[in-house]
C-alpha positions, 0 to 999 in steps of 0.5 A: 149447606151453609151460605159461606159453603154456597158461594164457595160451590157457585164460585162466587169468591169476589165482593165489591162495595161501591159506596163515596163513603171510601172517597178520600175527598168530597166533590163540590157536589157533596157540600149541600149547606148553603148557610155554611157557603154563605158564612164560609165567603163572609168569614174569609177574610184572615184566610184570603192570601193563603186560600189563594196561595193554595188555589190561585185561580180564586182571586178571579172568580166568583163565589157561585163558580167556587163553590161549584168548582171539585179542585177548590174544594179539594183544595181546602179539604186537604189543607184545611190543617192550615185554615181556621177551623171555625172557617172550613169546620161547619162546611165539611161538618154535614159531609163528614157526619154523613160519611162517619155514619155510612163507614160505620155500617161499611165497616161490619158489612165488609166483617160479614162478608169477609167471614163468608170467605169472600174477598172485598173490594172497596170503592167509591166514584172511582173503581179499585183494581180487579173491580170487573171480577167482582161475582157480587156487588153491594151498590150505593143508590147514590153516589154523592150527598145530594141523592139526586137523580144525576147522584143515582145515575152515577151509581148506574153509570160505574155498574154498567161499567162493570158489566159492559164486558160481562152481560154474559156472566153478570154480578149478583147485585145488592143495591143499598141506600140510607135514604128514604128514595130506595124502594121508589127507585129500584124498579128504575135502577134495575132497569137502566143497570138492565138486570133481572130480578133473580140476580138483584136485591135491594135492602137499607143499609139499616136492614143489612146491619141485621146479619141473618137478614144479609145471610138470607139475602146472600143465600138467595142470590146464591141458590138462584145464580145458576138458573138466572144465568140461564135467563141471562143467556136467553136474553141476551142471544135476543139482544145481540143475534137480533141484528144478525137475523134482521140484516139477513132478512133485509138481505132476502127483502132487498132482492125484490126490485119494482118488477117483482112488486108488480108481478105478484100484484098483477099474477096473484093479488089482483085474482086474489083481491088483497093489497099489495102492502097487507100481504106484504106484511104478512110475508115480510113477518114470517120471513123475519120469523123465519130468520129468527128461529135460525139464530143457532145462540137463540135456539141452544139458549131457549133448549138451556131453559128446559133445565130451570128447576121451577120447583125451587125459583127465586121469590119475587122481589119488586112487587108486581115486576113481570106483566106477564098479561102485556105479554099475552096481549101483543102475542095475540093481537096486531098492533092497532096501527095495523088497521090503517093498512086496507087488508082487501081490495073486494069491498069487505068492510072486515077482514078475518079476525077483526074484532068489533066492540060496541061503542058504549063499551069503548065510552061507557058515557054513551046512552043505550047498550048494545048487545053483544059487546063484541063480535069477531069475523071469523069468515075464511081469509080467502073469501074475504078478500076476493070480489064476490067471494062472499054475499055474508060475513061470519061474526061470532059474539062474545061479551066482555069481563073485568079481567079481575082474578075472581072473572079468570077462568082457564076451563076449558069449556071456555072460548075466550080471548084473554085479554084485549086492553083498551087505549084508556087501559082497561083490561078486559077478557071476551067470551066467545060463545058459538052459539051466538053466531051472526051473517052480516051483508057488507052493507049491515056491517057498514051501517054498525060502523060507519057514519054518526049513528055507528053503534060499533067501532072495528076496534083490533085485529087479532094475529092470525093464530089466534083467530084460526083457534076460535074459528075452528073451536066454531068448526069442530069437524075442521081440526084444532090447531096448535097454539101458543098457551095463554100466560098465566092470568096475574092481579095485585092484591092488598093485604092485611094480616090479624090476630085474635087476642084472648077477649076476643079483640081482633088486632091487626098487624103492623107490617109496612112492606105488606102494606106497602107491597101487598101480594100478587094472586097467580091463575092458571092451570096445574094438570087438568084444574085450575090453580090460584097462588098467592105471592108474597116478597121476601120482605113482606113474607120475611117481616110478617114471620118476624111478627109471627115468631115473636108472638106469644101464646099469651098474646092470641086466644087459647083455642088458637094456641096450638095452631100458632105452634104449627104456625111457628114451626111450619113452611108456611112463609117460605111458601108465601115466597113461592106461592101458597095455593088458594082454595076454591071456596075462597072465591065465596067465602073463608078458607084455611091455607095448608103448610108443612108443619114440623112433622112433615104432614100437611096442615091448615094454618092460616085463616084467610079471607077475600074481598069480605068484611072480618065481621061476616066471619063467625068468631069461632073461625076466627079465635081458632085461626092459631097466629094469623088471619090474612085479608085478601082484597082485589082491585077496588076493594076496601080492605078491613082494617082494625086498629094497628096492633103495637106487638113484638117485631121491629116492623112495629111502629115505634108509638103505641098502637091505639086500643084494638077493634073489637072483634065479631061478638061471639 
């Protein structure tokens, strides 16, 4: 299907640029050369009776409050016919340049978008007529010359106009820019604008110049639109029915009067031996759920994302955008603030699913290890809040990784906790082992963490769902319960990409997105194994083919020529856009990345490499690696570079590239 027969079909027939190039005047703001002001208010002096005729306010002002005033510029930009021109010409002359160069480029964007049979609408600070039906937009980051923040919260403030009546159904959103600020800025702009990223792309204006890349960038947005309005839906049953369940649950907690306060501490808390103020909480939560889940918009939203095709989702485009880790961290664990509320009135010094860690942990300057590094309460709820309901308390013992992609593990043998971030940011996982279990008195607790020599702090409190699944994991014979599934486990990667030449040189790639962006590695389940993938973004993975598809046999050694034939030819790059499966055995030592090659079967053909040095590769790997060869590093580690490789592309660097490094010795 061609990408003009795709809009047609999305019913996406509308296009609006947003660019001040379509301004027919500047601001003041967009005069930014201060040598030309400076000459301009010197030179005046044949001028002055008429620039007054034309602005009389002049005559009473100072040079400072002109040069900042929009109607004075105004005025001499459209009468600048009648003033000298060695006067007004130098102060417009920055202006007008910047604006013929960003008209130029306006000018075959709205040709490739007309041919695509939409309709284009133009504008500039201020909006056309029929903006608000818009279904794509291509946005200026900075709408003024100065490209400033307040420029680029211009640029915000005009989409947000548009979608104030529309965050239903928004625009696709192309943001675009000449300036260097773009890719600093887009995770910013996307998040004030309040997008998601299936439905927002950010390109210069110089790469939009490239029509395939334009159509590949229209096509995305267009393939993806229908399962992002999906998202769109969902999210926004969330922002605008969470009032409505708040206030009826505010209503339900608004009856209880004083009298009701006392007669459930007097008639059940005080035989229980829980504060008033941490059972409360713990209803008031459930209630609030409660109400939630009654929300008829949040429910038809969450049914509706059961129809997402997964199979086919949009590539990631800002590099590192969901922390699906943060998500898994507060689903699991109370907010720390949560510990200050005492949870028994009985003496326990825990309550049920704390969690403690050993101080040398917590401040690994500290002399002296403590083992285990964390133990959980695990004794039943009940039992620890009533007075004498227990002599000992239940811990179980854990120990802490690095949460790092080579330490995560989805076995199910394994009783973990998947992430416990600590508040200097660390992030760690625990294995639970229930074969390390300890009875503590409260007074053994006490001396772990309280006074100068603790050697534990009680640090979180896991939410109550969580802990009931390690303590039945412990007491098998009681029966699982069910769970909320652990995000996947994802890590940024650095990445490097390399060829081999005839005599053996090996040359690395000069990709600046790849650099730039590196990769994401995803871990999780796939039926009954574990699965890792890594993802490249559609720049990365698009730049990286360009290379790869300009290279010449004559440019690799001969027993890889064949594969860079497949290469050339495979699903290869399109998959680093979805996710390439990475084989277990990378974990220890090289591997092949399998594609689709031409005749529908599945082939190896890319070498790749994590967290290892190219020379501890043999060299017949390597010249055999067709095209490619991909190093993966983790966090922390010194990716191997060679010398940058001045090959074919326009993602290599204008210089020429220095002699390669040479390769292994054969």
């Amino acid at each position: 299907m061609t990408v003009a027969d795709l809009l047609a079909e999305r019913g996406i027939t509308v296009a609006l640029v947003i660019d001040d190039a379509y301004d027919d005047r500047p601001r003041a703001d967009d005069l930014v050369d201060e040598d030309a002001w400076t000459n301009f208010f010197a030179d005046v002096g044949p001028d002055r009776e008429r620039i007054e005729e034309l602005y009389p306010p002049y005559r009473d002002r100072e040079a400072t409050q002109l040069r900042t005033d929009d109607a004075f510029v105004s005025a001499l930009w459209s009468n600048r016919g009648t003033l000298r021109t060695e006067l007004v010409t130098p102060l417009f002359e920055l202006y007008q340049q910047g604006v013929s160069t960003d008209l130029a480029f306006l000018g075959t964007l709205e040709t490739e978008l007309t041919a695509l049979g939409l309709t284009v609408l133009k504008g500039g600070r201020d909006l056309p007529s029929g903006a608000e039906n818009a279904d794509i937009v291509f946005a200026d980051l900075f709408l003024g010359t100065p490209q400033r923040d307040p420029d680029m919260q211009r640029s915000i403030d005009r989409l947000n106009g548009l979608l104030i009546d529309r965050r239903d159904n928004p625009p696709l959103v192309v943001l675009m820019s000449r300036s260097e600020l773009l890719k600093e800025k887009r995770a910013t702009f996307r998040d004030k604008a309040r997008l998601i990223g299936a439905m927002f792309r950010v390109y210069s204006k110089n790469d939009l110049k490239d029509a395939p890349k334009l159509l590949r960038a229209v096509r995305r947005l267009a393939t993806h639109q229908k399962d992002a309005l999906r998202v769109v839906a969902f999210i926004r049953a969330w922002e605008t029915r969470l009032d409505d369940a708040t206030e009826r649950f505010l209503a339900v907690i608004r009856r209880l009067d004083l009298p009701d306060y006392a007669q459930i501490q007097e008639i059940l808390l005080e035989f229980e031996g829980q504060p008033l103020g941490s059972y409360l909480l713990d209803v008031f939560d459930r209630v609030l759920q409660h109400e939630t889940e009654a929300e008829p918009s949040t429910i038809t939203a969450a049914i509706g994302l059961g129809a997402i095709n997964t199979k086919q989702y949009a590539p990631q485009h800002i590099s590192g955008s969901p922390d699906l880790q943060e998500l898994t961290y507060r689903s699991i664990w109370q907010h720390p603030k949560r510990l200050t509320v005492p949870g028994t009135v009985s003496g326990a010094p825990v309550s049920f699913g704390d969690v403690l860690i050993a101080r040398n942990v917590l401040q690994p300057e500290q002399e002296g290890a403590q083992s285990p590094a964390a133990l959980v309460a695990l004794t039943a709820s009940c039992d620890l809040v009533r007075a004498g309901g227990v002599k000992r308390i239940l811990f179980m013992a854990g120990s802490l990784s690095d949460l790092t992609p080579a330490s995560w593990s989805f076995e199910d043998q394994t009783l973990r906790t998947p992430i416990v971030i600590f508040d200097d940011g660390r992030r760690f996982w625990i294995r639970w082992s229930t074969k390390d279990l300890r009875m503590l008195e409260p007074s053994e607790i006490r001396a772990l963490t309280e006074g100068e020599g603790k050697s534990y702090e009680i640090y979180r409190r896991l939410k109550e769902g969580h802990a009931l699944q390690l303590q039945q994991a412990l007491f098998a014979d009681m029966g699982r319960v069910g769970v909320l599934t652990p995000m996947p486990g994802t890590f940024a990667v650095s990445v490097a990409a390399f060829t081999v030449a005839s005599n053996d040189a090996v040359r690395q790639l000069n990709i600046p997105s790849l650099t730039r962006d590196g990769g994401v590695v995803y871990t999780g389940r796939e039926g009954e194994d574990d699965v890792t993938r890594l993802v490249l973004t559609e720049e990365a993975a698009d730049d990286l083919e360009s290379i790869i598809a300009k290279t010449q046999e004559v440019d690799i050694h001969e027993k890889g020529r064949a594969l860079l034939r497949s290469l050339q030819e495979s699903s290869f790059f399109s998959d680093l856009q979805m996710g390439v499966t990475l084989p277990e055995q990378l974990k220890s030592k090289p591997a092949r990345l399998k594609a689709t090659v031409k005749d529908g079967t599945s082939k190896e053909v890319v070498l790749c490499i994590r967290n290892a040095e190219l020379g501890s590769v043999d060299i017949k790997s390597l010249r055999q690696s067709g095209g490619l060869i991909l190093s993966l590093g983790d966090t922390g580690f010194q990716l191997p570079l060679a010398e940058p490789e001045e090959g074919p592309g326009e993602n290599q660097a204008d210089a020429e590239a220095p002699d390669a490094a040479p390769g292994p010795a054969a």
